[in-house]
C-alpha positions as CSV (number, residue, x, y, z in Angstrom):
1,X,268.0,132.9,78.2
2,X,268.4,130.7,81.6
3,X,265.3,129.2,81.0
4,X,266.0,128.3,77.7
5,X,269.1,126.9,78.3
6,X,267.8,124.5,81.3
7,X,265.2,123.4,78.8
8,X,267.5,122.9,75.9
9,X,270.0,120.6,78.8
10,X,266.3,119.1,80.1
11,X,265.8,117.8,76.3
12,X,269.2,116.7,75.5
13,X,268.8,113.1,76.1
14,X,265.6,112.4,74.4
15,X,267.6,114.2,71.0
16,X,269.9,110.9,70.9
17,X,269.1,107.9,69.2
18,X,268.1,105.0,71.8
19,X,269.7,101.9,70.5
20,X,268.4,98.4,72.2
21,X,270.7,96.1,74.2
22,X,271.7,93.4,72.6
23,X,270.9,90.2,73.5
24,X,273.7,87.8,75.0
25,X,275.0,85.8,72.4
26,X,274.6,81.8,73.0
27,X,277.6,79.7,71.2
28,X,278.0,76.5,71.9
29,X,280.7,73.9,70.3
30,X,278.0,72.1,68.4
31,X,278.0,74.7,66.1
32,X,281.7,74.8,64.8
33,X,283.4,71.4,65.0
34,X,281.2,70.4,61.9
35,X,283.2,72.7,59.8
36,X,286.6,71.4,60.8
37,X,288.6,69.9,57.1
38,X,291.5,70.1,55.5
39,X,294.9,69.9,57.5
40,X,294.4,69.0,61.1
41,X,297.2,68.9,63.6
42,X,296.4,66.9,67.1
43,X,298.0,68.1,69.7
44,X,298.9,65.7,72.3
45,X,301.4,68.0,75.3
46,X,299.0,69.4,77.4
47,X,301.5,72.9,77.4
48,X,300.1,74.0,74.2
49,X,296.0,72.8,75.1
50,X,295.4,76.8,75.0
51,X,296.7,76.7,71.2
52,X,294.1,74.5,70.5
53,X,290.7,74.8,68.5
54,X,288.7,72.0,70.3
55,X,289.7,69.4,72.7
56,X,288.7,66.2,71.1
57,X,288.4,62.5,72.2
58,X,289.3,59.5,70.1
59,X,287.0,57.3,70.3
60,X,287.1,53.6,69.2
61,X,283.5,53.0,69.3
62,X,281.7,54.8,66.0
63,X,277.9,54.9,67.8
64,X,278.5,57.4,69.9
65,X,281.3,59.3,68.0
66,X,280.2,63.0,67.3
67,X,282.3,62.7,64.3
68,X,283.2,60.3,61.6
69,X,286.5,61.3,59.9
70,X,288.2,59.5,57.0
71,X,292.0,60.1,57.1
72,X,293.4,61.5,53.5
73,X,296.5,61.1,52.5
74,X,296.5,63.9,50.4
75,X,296.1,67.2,51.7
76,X,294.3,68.4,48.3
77,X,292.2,66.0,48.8
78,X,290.8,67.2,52.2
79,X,288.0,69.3,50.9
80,X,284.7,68.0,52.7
81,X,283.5,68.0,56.2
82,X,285.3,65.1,58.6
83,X,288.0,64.5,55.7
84,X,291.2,65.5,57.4
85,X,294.9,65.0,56.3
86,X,297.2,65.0,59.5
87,X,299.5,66.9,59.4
88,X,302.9,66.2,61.2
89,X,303.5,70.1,61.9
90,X,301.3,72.6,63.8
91,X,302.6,75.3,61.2
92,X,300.9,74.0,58.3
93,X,298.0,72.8,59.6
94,X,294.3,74.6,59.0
95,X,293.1,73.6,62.4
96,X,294.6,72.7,65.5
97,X,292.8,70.1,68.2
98,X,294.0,68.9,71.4
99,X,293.6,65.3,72.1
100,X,292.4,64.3,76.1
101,X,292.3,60.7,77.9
102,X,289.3,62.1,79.4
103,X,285.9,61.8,77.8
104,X,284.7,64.2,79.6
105,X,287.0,66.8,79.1
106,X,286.4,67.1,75.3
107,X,284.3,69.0,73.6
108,X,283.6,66.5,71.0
109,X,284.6,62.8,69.7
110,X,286.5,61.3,67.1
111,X,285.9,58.1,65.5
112,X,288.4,57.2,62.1
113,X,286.5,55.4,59.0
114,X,288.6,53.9,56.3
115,X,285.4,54.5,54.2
116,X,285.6,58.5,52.8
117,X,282.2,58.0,51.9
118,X,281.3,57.1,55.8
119,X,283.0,60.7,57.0
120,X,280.3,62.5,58.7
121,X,279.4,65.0,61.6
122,X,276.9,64.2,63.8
123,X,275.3,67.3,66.2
């Protein structure tokens, strides 16, 4: 009875199912600032940066923008990729971004089109 029961505790590990590690996921930002429309807040008081989405950069120069975004007035209207209607409140908006000074800092740039046809992301 002993010897079975060492044999049946020797074989106990080998009875479980061996399931792989996984590998570490790799995210980076590229992926998910593309899919930012609809109502966009901008944060601006650096208290609330950790409420924030992304940290973005205005930029004034379109070539080397990451994104193109046409400004809608309308927040029905705000239905594609880089359309955003700004929205005054952070409690209605879809997405909330934090606006740096500091290029380096952000995680992507802005540059505004008046053209809606012009919006684009670039990755």
């Amino acid at each position: 009875m002993q010897i079975l029961f060492s044999l049946w505790l020797a074989l106990m590990p080998l009875a479980r199912p061996v399931i792989p590690a996984a590998a570490p996921a790799t995210t980076t930002v590229a992926a998910g600032y593309c899919n930012i429309y609809g109502a966009v807040y901008l944060e601006r008081d650096p208290k609330y940066k950790s409420d924030a989405e992304y940290t973005v950069f205005l930029d004034e120069d379109e070539a080397y923008a990451n994104m193109i975004v046409y400004r809608e007035n309308n927040k029905l209207f705000a239905d594609a990729t880089a359309v955003w209607y700004l929205t005054p409140t952070k409690a209605f908006a879809d997405h909330v971004l934090y606006v740096t000074d500091n290029r380096n800092l952000a995680d992507f740039t802005v540059h505004y089109t008046l053209t809606r046809s012009f919006a684009q992301c670039r990755e």
